[in-house]
C-alpha positions as MATLAB code, in Angstrom:
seq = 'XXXXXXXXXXXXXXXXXXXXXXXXXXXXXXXXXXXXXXXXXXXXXXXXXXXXXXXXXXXXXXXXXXXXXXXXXXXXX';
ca = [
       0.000    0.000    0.000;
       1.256    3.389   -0.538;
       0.047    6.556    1.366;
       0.249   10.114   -0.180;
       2.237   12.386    2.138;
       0.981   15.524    0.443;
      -1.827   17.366   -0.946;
      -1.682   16.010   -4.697;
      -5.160   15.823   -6.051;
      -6.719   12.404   -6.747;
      -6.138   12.976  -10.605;
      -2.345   13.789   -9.919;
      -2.116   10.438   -8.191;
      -3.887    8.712  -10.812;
      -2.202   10.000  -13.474;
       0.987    8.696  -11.337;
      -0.053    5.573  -10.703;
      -0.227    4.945  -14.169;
       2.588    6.526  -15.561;
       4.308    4.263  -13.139;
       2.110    1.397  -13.619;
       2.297    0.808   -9.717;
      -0.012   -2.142   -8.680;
      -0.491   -1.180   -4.648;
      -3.515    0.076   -3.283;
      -3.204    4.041   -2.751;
      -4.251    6.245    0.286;
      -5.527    9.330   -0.366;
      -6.317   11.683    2.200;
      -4.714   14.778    1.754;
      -3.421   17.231    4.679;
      -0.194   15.605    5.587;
      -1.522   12.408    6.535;
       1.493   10.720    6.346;
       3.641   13.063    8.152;
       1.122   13.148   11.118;
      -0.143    9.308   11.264;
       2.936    7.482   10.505;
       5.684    9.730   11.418;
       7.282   10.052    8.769;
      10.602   12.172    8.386;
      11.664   11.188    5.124;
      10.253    9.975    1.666;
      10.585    7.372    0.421;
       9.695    5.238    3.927;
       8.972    1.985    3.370;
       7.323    0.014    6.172;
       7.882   -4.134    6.436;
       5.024   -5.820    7.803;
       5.512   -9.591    8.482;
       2.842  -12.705    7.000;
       1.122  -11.950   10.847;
       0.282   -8.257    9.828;
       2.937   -7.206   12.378;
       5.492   -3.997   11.560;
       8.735   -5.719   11.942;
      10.617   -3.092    9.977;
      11.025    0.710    8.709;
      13.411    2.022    6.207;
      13.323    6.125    5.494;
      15.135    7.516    2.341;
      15.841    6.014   -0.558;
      16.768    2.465   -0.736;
      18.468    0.616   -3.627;
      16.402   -3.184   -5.046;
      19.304   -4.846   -3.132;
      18.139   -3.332    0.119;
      14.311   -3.491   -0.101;
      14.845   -7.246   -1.065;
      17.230   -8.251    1.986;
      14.970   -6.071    4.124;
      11.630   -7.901    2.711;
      13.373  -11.472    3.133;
      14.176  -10.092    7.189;
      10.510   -9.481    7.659;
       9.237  -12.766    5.984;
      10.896  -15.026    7.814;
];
């Protein structure tokens, strides 16, 4: 799932999410949800939730494939 941090419009994010052809479900609120509600500091953060629906991980900033994918396999396990 993805969660828009800022104020974009819902056609801005659609247009996005197809230019990008992204596949996740999108939360669009508006208002700095995602700065207030999750704490965010920095964007990209990526949140790893394990098979149980637990958060067993948070990376903020940019990540490369490499370490999304070593990060995923941690929180699968």
């Amino acid at each position: 799932m993805a969660i828009n941090a800022d104020n974009d419009g819902r056609t801005r994010i659609r247009e996005f999410v197809q230019e990008n052809q992204l596949q996740q479900r999108m939360l669009v609120r508006g208002d700095g949800v995602g700065f207030q509600q999750y704490h965010l500091k920095r964007l990209p953060t990526v949140y790893f939730i394990n098979r149980k629906g637990n958060v067993v991980g948070r990376e903020a900033g940019y990540q490369s494939y490499e370490q999304l994918e070593k990060s995923l396999q941690k929180a699968l396990k």
